[in-house]
C-alpha positions in Angstrom: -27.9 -23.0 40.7 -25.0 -25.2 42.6 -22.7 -22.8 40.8 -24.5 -19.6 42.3 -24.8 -21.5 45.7 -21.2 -22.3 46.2 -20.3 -18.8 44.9 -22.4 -17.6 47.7 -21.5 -19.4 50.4 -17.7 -19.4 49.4 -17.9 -15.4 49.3 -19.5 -15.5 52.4 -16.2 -17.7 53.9 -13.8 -14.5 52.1 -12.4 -17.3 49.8 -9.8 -15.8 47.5 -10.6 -18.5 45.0 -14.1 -17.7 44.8 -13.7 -13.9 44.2 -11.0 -14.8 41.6 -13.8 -17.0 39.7 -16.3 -14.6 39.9 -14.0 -12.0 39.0 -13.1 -14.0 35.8 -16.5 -15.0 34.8 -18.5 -12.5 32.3 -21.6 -14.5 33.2 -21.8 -13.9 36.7 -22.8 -10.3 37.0 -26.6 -11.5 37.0 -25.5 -13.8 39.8 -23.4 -10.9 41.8 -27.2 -8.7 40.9 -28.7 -11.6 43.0 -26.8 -11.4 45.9 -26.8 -7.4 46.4 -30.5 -7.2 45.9 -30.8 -10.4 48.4 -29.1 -8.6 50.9 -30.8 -5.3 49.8 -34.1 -7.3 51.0 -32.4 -8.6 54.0 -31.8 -5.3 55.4 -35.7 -4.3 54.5 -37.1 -7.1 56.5 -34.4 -7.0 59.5 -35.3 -3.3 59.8 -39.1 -4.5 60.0 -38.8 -3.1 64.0 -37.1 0.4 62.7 -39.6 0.9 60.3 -42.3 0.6 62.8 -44.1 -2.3 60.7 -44.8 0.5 57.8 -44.3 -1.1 54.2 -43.2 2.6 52.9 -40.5 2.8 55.4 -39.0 -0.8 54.7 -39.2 0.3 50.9 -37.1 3.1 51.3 -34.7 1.4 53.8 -34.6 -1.7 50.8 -33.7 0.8 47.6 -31.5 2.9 50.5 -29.2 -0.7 51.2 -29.4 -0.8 47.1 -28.3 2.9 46.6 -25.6 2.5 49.4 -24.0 -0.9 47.8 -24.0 1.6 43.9 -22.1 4.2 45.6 -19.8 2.2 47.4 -18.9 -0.1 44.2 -18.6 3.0 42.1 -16.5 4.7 44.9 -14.2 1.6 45.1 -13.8 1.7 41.4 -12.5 5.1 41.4 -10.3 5.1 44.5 -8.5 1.5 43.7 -8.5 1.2 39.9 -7.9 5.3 39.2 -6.8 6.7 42.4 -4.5 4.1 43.7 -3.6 1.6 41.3 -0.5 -0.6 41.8 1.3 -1.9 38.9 -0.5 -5.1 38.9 -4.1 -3.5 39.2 -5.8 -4.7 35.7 -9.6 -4.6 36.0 -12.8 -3.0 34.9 -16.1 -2.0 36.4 -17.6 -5.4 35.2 -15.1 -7.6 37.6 -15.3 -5.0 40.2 -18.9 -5.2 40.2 -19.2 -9.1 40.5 -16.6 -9.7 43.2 -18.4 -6.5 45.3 -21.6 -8.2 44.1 -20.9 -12.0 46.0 -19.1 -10.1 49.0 -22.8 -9.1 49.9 -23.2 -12.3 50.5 -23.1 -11.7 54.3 -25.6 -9.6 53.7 -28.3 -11.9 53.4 -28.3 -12.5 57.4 -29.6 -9.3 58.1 -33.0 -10.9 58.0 -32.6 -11.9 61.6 -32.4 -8.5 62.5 -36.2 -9.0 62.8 -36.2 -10.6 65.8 -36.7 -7.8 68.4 -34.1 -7.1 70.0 -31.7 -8.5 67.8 -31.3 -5.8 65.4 -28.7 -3.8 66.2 -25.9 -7.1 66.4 -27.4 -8.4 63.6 -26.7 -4.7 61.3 -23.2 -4.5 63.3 -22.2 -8.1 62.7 -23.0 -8.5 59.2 -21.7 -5.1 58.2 -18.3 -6.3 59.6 -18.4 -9.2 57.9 -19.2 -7.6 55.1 -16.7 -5.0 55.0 -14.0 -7.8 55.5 -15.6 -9.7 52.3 -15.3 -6.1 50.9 -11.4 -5.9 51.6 -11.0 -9.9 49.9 -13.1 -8.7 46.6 -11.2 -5.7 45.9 -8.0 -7.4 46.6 -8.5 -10.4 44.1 -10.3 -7.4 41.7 -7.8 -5.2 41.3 -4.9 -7.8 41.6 -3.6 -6.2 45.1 -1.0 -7.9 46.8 -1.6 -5.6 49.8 -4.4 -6.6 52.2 -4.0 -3.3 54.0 -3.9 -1.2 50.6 -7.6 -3.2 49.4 -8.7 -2.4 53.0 -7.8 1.3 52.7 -9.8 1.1 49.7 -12.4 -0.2 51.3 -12.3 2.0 54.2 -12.5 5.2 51.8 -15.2 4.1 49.6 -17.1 2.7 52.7 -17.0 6.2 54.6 -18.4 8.0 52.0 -21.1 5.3 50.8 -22.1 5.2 54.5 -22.4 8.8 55.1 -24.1 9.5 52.1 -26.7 7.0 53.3 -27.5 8.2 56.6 -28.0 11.7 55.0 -30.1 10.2 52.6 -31.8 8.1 55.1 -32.0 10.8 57.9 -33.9 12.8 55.0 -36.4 10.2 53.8 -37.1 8.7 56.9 -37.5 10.9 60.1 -36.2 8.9 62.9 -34.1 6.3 60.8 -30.4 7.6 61.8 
């Protein structure tokens, strides 16, 4: 567990080191399954308010978070390892998926969107941070020398997941968009 725990809080700090050694270690993709479906929870219980204390509501809006964080990994696979690999980029869907996996990590604070009130920074803060941990995993995972091409990535990829979930969202749960 002191190996998951430091993994966590060093993603969560956008260490390049710890991205690298999740990157490189086979055995961590339970770990990176952890921290997605951690912050999957997170945003179910900090969305209590938003889904106006109904369980059903704050089930959808938990496997939505999940649904979005698949089709944002996938869409980072295919834009930086097929669409715009650079010379360097050696990587598969396994180390793509841990390094995405711990850059959740900031995730996990979207718990505190619970208290009323609080909500809306708490979604807008996290999602930052976790878009910035975003831009240090697909860097290390695809063996980018260029911040600003892993944040293009990251960009792309993000657009898409995010749209995708508000439509999804906006369709499952009147009111949530």
């Amino acid at each position: 567990m002191t190996t998951f725990f430091s993994r966590f809080i060093g993603a969560a700090l956008l260490r390049s080191a710890t991205y690298e050694d999740v990157e490189a270690d086979h055995a961590a993709l339970g770990q990176a399954v952890a921290v997605v479906l951690l912050s999957s929870m997170a945003a179910g219980v900090g969305s209590w308010g938003a889904a106006a204390g109904r369980p059903v509501v704050l089930a959808v809006i938990v496997v939505l978070a999940l649904l979005v964080w698949l089709v944002w990994a996938y869409l980072t696979y295919e834009i930086g390892a097929r669409l715009m690999p650079t010379a360097r980029t050696q990587a598969d869907i396994g180390q793509l998926l841990r390094t995405l996996g711990f850059a959740s990590a900031p995730g996990v604070l979207r718990v505190f969107g619970i208290v009323p009130g609080a909500t809306t920074a708490v979604f807008a803060v996290t999602e930052v941070w976790m878009l910035m941990a975003m831009v240090v995993a697909i860097r290390q995972a695809l063996d980018y020398t260029s911040t600003v091409r892993a944040a293009s990535v990251c960009a792309l990829s993000w657009a898409v997941a995010i749209a995708l979930g508000l439509v999804i969202g906006s369709l499952s749960v009147p009111g949530l968009s």
